[in-house]
C-alpha positions, 0 to 999 in steps of 0.5 A: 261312132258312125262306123259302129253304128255302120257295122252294126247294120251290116251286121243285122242286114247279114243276120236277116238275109241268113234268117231269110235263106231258111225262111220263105213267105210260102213257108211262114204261110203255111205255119199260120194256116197250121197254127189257125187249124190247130186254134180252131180244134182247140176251140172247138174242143172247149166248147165240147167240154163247156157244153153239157150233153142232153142239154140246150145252151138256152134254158127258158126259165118262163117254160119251166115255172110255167110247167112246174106250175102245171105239174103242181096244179095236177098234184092240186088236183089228185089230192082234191079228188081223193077228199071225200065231201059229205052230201047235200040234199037235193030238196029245198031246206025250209027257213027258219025265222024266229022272231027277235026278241030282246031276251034271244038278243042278249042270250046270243050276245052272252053267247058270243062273248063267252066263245069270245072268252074261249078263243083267247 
């Protein structure tokens, strides 16, 4: 048994120095650096793609709602402008103060009860 397991580390030791002949660390260097290179170009290839053209990768959401207010304020505003209200005169009303009387008092209250009656 110990000479099998003896042979097969002679074995695995002639196997790495043939796989070490081909191979070198300047070459295994120079394969890592090639596939990081490559690593790298797919990234950044990704982000080119994940990212939409004409926008930034922050939207601020406050900005928006805040001109999206003003834009609303404005349009507010137009449709005001084109209201056409009517004139108020510039000299005083006088008042008119009419005595309370309990035969005013029930024709108001008689009045009030029948556009009461009306808006149900």
């Amino acid at each position: 048994m110990n000479g099998q397991a003896f042979n097969a580390l002679k074995s695995a030791t002639s196997a790495l120095k043939n796989v070490h002949k081909e191979l070198d660390v300047d070459s295994v260097q120079d394969i890592m650096d090639d596939l990081a290179e490559q690593h790298e170009l797919s990234n950044e290839i990704a982000n080119a793609i994940s990212n939409p053209v004409g926008f930034g990768a922050e939207i601020d959401e406050f900005e928006l709602e805040n001109e999206l207010a003003q834009l609303e304020q404005e349009e507010l505003s137009k449709e005001m402008a084109k209201i056409n209200l009517p004139t108020v005169p510039a000299h005083s009303v006088p008042a008119y103060a009419q005595p309370a009387t309990a035969s005013t008092s029930k024709a108001k209250n008689d009045q009030l009860a029948e556009l009461e009656k009306w808006a149900s």
